[in-house]
C-alpha positions in Angstrom: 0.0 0.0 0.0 2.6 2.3 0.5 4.3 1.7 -2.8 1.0 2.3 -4.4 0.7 5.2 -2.8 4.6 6.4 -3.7 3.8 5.8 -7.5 0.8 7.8 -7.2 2.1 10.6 -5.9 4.5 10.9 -9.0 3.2 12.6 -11.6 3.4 10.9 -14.9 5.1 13.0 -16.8 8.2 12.2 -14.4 7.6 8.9 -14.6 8.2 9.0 -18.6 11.1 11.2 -18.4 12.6 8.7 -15.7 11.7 6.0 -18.6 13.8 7.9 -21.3 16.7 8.9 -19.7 17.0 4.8 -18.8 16.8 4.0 -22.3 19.7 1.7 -23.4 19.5 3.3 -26.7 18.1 6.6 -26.7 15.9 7.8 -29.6 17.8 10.3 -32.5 17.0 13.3 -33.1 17.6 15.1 -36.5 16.4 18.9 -36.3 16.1 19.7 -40.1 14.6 16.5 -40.4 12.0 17.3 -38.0 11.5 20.7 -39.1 11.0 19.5 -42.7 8.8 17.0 -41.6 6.4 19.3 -39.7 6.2 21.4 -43.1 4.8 18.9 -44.8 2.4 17.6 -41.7 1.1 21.7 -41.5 0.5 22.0 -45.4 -1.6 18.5 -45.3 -3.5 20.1 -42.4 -4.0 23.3 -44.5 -5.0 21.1 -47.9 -7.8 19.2 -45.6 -9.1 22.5 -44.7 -10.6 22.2 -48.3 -13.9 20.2 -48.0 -13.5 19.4 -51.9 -10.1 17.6 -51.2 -10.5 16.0 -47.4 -13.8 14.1 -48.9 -12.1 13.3 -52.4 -15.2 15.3 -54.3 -13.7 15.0 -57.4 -13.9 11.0 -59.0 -10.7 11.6 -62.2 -7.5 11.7 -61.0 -6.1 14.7 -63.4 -9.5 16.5 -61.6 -8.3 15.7 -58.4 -4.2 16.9 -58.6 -5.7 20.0 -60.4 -8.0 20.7 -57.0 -4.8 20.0 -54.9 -2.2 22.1 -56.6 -4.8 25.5 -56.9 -5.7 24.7 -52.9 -1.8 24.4 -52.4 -1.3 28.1 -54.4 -4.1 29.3 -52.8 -2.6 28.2 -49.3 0.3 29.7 -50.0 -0.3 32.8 -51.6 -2.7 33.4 -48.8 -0.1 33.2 -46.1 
């Protein structure tokens, strides 16, 4: 009961820090890699925004790369 108690008192965001800093082989880490990454994962995010493209409106496929690249000039010229 005590134990229980010890573990509950933690909070778990200490408890998964404790977890990582164990790790035999720790996780790498490639900032430009990350950040290019994220780019993409934001300008997905953006292109969904479009009800016409999250829902796949459009049946052809030449229809439906037309709808993404005037979304993705849109998008952009927009910010």
């Amino acid at each position: 009961m005590q134990q229980a108690c010890e573990i509950g008192s933690q909070s778990a965001a200490s408890r998964r820090l404790s977890r990582q800093i164990q790790r035999k082989h720790p996780h790498a880490y490639d900032p430009k890699a990350y950040k290019g990454r994220n780019l993409i994962e934001r300008m997905f995010c953006r292109l969904k925004d479009f009800r016409r493209i999250a829902t796949r409106y459009d049946k052809r496929a030449d229809i439906f790369l037309s709808t993404i690249l005037l979304a993705a000039a849109l998008t952009w010229w927009i910010n």
